[in-house]
N, C-alpha and C positions, 0 to 999 in steps of 0.2 A: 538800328534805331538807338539814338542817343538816350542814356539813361535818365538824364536829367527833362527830357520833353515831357511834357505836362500830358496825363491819360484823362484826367478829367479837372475839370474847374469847376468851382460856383461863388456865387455873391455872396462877402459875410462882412463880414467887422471884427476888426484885433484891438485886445483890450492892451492899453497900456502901462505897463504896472507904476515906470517912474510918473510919469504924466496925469496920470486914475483918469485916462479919457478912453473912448471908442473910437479906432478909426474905421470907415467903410473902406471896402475895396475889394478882392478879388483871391481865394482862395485855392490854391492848385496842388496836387498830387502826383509826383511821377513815381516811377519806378523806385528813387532810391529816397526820395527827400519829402515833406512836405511842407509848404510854403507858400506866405503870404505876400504879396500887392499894392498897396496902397493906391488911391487916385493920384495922378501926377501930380496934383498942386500939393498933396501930404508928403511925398517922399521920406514913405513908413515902408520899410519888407522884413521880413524875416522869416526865415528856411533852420528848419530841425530835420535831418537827416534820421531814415527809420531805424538806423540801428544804433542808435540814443536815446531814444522812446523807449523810456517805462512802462508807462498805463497811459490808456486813451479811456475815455469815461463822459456820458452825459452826465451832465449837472447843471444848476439852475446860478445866475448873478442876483445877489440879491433876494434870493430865495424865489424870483418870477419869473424871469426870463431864461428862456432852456439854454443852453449854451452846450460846447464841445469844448475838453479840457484835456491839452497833450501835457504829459508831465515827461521832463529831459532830463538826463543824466545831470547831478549836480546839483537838484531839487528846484529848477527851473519848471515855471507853469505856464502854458500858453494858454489863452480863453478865446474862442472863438464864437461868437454869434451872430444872431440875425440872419442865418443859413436858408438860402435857398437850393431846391425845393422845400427840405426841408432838414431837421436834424439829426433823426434815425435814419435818414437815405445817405447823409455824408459822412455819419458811422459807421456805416457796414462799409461801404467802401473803404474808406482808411485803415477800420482795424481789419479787413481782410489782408489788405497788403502788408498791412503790420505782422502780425502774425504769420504771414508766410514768409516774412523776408527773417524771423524768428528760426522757423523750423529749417529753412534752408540757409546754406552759408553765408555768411556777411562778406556782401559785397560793395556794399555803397563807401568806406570809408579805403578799405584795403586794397593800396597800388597792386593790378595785377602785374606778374612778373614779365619781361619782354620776352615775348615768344619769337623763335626758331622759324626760318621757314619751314622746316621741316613738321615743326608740331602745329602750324597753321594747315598744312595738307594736313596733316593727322585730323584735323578737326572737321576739314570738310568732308573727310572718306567719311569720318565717324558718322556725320550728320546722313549723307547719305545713304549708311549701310541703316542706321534708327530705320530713315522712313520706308526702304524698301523692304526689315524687317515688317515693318507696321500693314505694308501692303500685303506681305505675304501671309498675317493673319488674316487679314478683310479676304483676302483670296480662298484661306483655309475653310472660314463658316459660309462665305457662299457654296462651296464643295458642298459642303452637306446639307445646304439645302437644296442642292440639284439634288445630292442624293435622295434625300426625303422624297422629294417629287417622284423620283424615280420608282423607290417602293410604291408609294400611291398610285401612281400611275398600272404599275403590274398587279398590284388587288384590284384596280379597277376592272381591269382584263380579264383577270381570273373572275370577277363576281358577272362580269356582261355573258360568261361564257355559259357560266350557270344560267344567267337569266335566259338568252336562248333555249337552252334544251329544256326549261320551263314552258318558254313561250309554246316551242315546238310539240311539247304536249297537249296543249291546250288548244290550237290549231286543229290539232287530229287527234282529241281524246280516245279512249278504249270504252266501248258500249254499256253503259250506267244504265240500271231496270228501274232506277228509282227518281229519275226526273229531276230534281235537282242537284245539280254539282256540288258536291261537298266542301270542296276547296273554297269557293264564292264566299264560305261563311266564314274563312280564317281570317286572322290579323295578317295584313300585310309585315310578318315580320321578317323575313329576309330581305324584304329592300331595305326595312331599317338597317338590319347589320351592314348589308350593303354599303349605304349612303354612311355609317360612320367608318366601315373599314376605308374606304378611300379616301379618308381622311390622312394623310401620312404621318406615320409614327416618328414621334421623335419632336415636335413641332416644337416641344418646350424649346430648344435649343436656338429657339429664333433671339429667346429672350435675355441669352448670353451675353454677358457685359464685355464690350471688347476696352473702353477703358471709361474712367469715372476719375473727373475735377471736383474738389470746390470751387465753388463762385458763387459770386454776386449777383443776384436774378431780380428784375423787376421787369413789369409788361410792360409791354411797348407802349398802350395808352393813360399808361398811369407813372409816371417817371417819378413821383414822389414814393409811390411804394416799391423801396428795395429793403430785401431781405437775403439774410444768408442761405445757402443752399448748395445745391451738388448739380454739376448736369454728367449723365451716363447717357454712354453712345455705344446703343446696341447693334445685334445684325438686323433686328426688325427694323427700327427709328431711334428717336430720342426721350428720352427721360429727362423730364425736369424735376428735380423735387426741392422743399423748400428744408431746412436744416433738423429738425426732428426724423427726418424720411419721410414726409408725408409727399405724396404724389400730386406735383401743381398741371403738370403736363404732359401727354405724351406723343409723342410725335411720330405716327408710323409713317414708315420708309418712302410710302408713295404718296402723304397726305403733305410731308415739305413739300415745299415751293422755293425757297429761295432762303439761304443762309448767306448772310451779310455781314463778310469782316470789316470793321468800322481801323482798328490797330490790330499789333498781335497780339493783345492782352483784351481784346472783347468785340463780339458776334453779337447776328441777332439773327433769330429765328422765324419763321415768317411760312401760315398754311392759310390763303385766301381762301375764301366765300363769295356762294352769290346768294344775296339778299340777308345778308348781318356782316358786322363788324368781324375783319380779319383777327386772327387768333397770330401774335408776335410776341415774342420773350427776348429779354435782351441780358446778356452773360457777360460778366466781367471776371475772369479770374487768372491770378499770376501764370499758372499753367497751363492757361488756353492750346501753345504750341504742341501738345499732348495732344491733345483732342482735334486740334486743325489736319494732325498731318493722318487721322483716320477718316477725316471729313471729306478731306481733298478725295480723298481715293473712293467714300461711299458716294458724294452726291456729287461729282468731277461737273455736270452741267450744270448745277446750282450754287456754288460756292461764287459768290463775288466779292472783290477785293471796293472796299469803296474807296473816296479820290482822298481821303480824311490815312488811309491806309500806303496810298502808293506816296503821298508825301511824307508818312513818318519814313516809310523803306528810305526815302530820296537823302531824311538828314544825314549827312558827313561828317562818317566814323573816322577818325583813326586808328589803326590798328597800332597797340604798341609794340616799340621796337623796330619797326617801321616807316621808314622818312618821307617817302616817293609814293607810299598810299599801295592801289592793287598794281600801278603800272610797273611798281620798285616789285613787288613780289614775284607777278610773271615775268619780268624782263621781256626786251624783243624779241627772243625766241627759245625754242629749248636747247639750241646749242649755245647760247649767254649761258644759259641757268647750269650749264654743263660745263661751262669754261669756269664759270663763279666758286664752284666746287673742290676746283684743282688748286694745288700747292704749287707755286714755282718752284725749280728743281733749287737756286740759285737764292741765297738770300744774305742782303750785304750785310757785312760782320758794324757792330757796334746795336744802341739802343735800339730798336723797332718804335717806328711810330704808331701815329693810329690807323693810318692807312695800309700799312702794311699787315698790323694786328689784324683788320676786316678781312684781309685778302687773305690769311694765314686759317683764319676759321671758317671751316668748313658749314657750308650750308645747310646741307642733310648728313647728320650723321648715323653711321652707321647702324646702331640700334634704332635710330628711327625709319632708316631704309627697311633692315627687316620687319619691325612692326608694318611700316603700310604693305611689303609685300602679304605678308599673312593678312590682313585686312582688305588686301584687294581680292585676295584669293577666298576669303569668306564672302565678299557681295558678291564675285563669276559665279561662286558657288547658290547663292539665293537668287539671283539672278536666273540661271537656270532652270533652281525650282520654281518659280513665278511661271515660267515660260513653259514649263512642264506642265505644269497645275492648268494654266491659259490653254494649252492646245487639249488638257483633258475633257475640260468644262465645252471648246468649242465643240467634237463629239458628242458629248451628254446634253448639251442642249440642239445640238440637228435630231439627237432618238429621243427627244424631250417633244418635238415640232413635231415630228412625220409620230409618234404612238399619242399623243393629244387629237390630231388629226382621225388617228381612225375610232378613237374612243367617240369621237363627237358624231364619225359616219355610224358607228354602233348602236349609239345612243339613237341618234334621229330614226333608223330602220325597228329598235326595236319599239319604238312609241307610235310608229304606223300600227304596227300590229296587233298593240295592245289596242288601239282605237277600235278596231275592225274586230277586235275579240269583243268588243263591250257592246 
C-alpha cells in the first residue's frame, strides 16, 4: 500500500491567506501527508506532510465558524472549514495519525536506504516468524482454557459422585421412629456448592489482554460521532473503550459476527440482532496491523477483507533498490538466484564498470546468510511448538466430548430419581 493513498476524505474548504477567500473542495488524509483538493475549475491543492505539523487545533474564523487549524513548520497556518460530518470527527482522525507518526519514527520525508536482497528475505522471515509468534500466544490462552474446563469438568464428577451416594441413601433410607425425615428440612446447600464448584477456576484469565491499540472509534450508525479510544483483543472478545478507559463495548468471542477490514489501518466490528438495530464499531488506528494479525488467527471465519481493502493491497509498490519489481527479486529460478551470487573467477584488468560492479556484489551476504539461518531455525522451532500445542488441545478436547458426554448421562439419571424420590 502506497503511503501517499488517501485513508479517508471529507468535504471542506481552504482559506486562502494571499487571496482572504474560501475555496470548497475536498480534504484527504493518508499515511504520511495531509492534503487538500480544490474543484477543477479552482485549481487550488495543497499537502503538509505530518512530520512538519506542529499543533493541529479547533478554532473558530471570525470568532463563528469552527474551523480546523494545521500550523507547519516555518509558522505557516492552514484553516480548514465547513467540515463534513463534522469538525471533532476530522480531529481525532488527523491528530491520531499526527501524534503517532510523532511517537514512531519519521517516515514520511526520509529516503529509505536501498535494500539488499538479502535484508528484503530478512524482512519477510521476520514478518512471518511476528505472526506465527502472535499465533502461538492465541494458541497458549486457548490451552488454558481447555485446561480450565478440564478442572471443572473433574469437580463436576467428583460432586455427581457424592450426589449419588446421597441419592442412594435416600432411595433406601435407615428406619426413622419419628415420621418425618429430618433431612427434608435442610438448605439445599451442597448442590449450591456444587453448582459453584463446577464453575472452573481460573476463569478471570478469559479476560487477559492479548494485545491493545489506540484508535479512532465511532459507531457504525452515527459516523459524525468519533472519538479517541483504545480497542483490546482479549481471549474472551473485544473491548472497546473510549480515551478516559471507560468501557463503550464489549464484544464476547461468540456474540462477533463479522469483522470487516475496510484498509490496513481500519475495521469494523459487527454483532447482529433480531428485532433491534445491529450493534457495529468502526476502528481506525495506525497500528491496526498489531491487532489484525491476532484477529486473523481468533475469528479466521469471520474476518473479511472488503473490495475498498483488496484494491489498496492491488496499488504498485516499488520496492527500493529494486528495478524489475518482485520478478527482479525472485528471478527464474533458484539456480539464477544462485548463479547471481557468484564471483567470476576471471576479471578484466583496467576501470570496472557498472555492470561488472553489480555482478561483483554479492547478493546475500554472508552475515545476512547467517542471520536468516538462525531465524529460520527459530520459526521450525515455533512451528513445532504450534503443532505440539495443536495435537495437545486435539486430545483434550476428544476427553473434553466423551467426560461432558457422561456428565450430561449423569445428570439426566440422577433427576429421574430425584423425581421419583419427591
Amino acid at each position: 500500500m502506497s503511503r501517499d493513498t488517501p485513508l479517508r476524505s471529507w468535504s471542506a474548504s481552504y482559506y486562502i491567506s494571499g487571496e482572504k477567500r474560501w475555496v470548497g473542495g475536498v480534504l484527504s488524509l493518508s499515511r504520511a501527508s495531509i492534503s487538500f483538493t480544490s474543484e477543477p475549475s479552482r485549481g487550488v491543492s495543497a499537502s503538509v506532510p505530518l512530520s512538519r505539523v506542529v499543533e493541529i487545533k479547533m478554532e473558530s474564523s471570525s470568532f463563528i465558524f469552527g474551523a480546523l487549524t494545521v500550523l507547519e513548520q516555518g509558522g505557516v497556518k492552514h484553516w480548514f472549514g465547513s467540515l463534513r460530518p463534522c469538525r471533532a470527527a476530522v480531529y481525532h482522525v488527523v491528530e491520531h495519525f499526527w501524534r503517532e507518526s510523532l511517537l514512531g519514527p519519521d517516515e514520511a520525508h526520509t529516503a529509505p536506504a536501498p535494500l539488499s536482497k538479502g535484508q528484503e528475505l530478512i524482512g519477510l522471515v521476520s514478518g512471518a516468524q511476528r505472526r506465527l509468534a502472535d499465533t502461538g500466544k492465541v494458541l497458549g490462552h486457548q490451552g488454558e482454557q481447555f485446561d480450565n474446563m478440564m478442572q471443572g469438568l473433574d469437580k463436576m464428577e467428583s460432586d455427581l459422585g457424592v450426589a449419588d451416594k446421597l441419592l442412594s441413601e435416600l432411595e433406601s433410607p435407615p428406619w426413622w421412629p419419628f415420621g418425618k425425615l429430618p433431612w427434608r428440612n435442610q438448605p439445599d446447600v451442597k448442590t449450591e456448592a456444587a453448582a459453584k464448584a463446577s464453575c472452573p477456576k481460573g476463569s478471570g484469565k478469559a479476560h487477559k489482554v492479548i494485545s491493545s491499540i489506540p484508535a479512532v472509534v465511532s459507531r457504525g450508525s452515527e459516523p459524525g460521532q468519533v472519538k479517541p479510544g483504545s480497542l483490546s483483543v482479549l481471549v474472551s472478545g473485544l473491548e472497546v473503550r473510549a480515551a478516559g478507559g471507560q468501557l463503550l463495548h464489549l464484544f464476547q468471542r461468540e456474540e462477533v459476527d463479522d469483522i470487516r477490514v475496510h484498509n490496513p489501518y481500519e475495521i469494523s466490528v459487527r454483532q447482529r440482532f433480531i428485532g433491534k438495530p445491529d450493534v457495529c464499531y468502526r476502528l481506525l488506528s495506525v497500528k491496526m496491523a498489531e491487532a489484525l494479525s491476532v484477529l486473523e488467527v481468533q475469528y479466521k471465519k469471520k474476518v473479511e477483507f472488503a473490495s475498498d481493502y483488496a484494491a489498496l493491497q492491488a496499488t504498485p509498490t516499488n520496492t527500493p533498490g529494486s528495478a524489475d519489481g518482485a520478478a527482479a527479486f525472485w528471478g527464474p529460478g533458484v539456480a539464477s538466484l544462485h548463479m547471481d551470487t557468484e564471483v567470476p573467477v576471471e576479471v578484466p584488468a583496467g576501470p570496472l564498470t557498472q555492470v561488472q560492479l553489480h555482478v561483483l556484489r554479492p547478493t546475500v551476504t554472508e552475515a545476512e546468510a547467517q542471520e536468516l539461518k538462525q531465524m529460520l531455525i527459530q520459526l521450525k522451532s515455533l512451528a513445532l511448538e504450534a503443532e505440539t500445542e495443536l495435537e495437545r488441545q486435539d486430545e483434550t478436547l476428544d476427553v473434553l466430548v466423551s467426560s461432558s458426554d457422561h456428565a450430561t448421562m449423569n445428570i439426566d439419571k440422577h433427576t429421574r430419581r430425584m423425581r421419583k424420590l419427591l
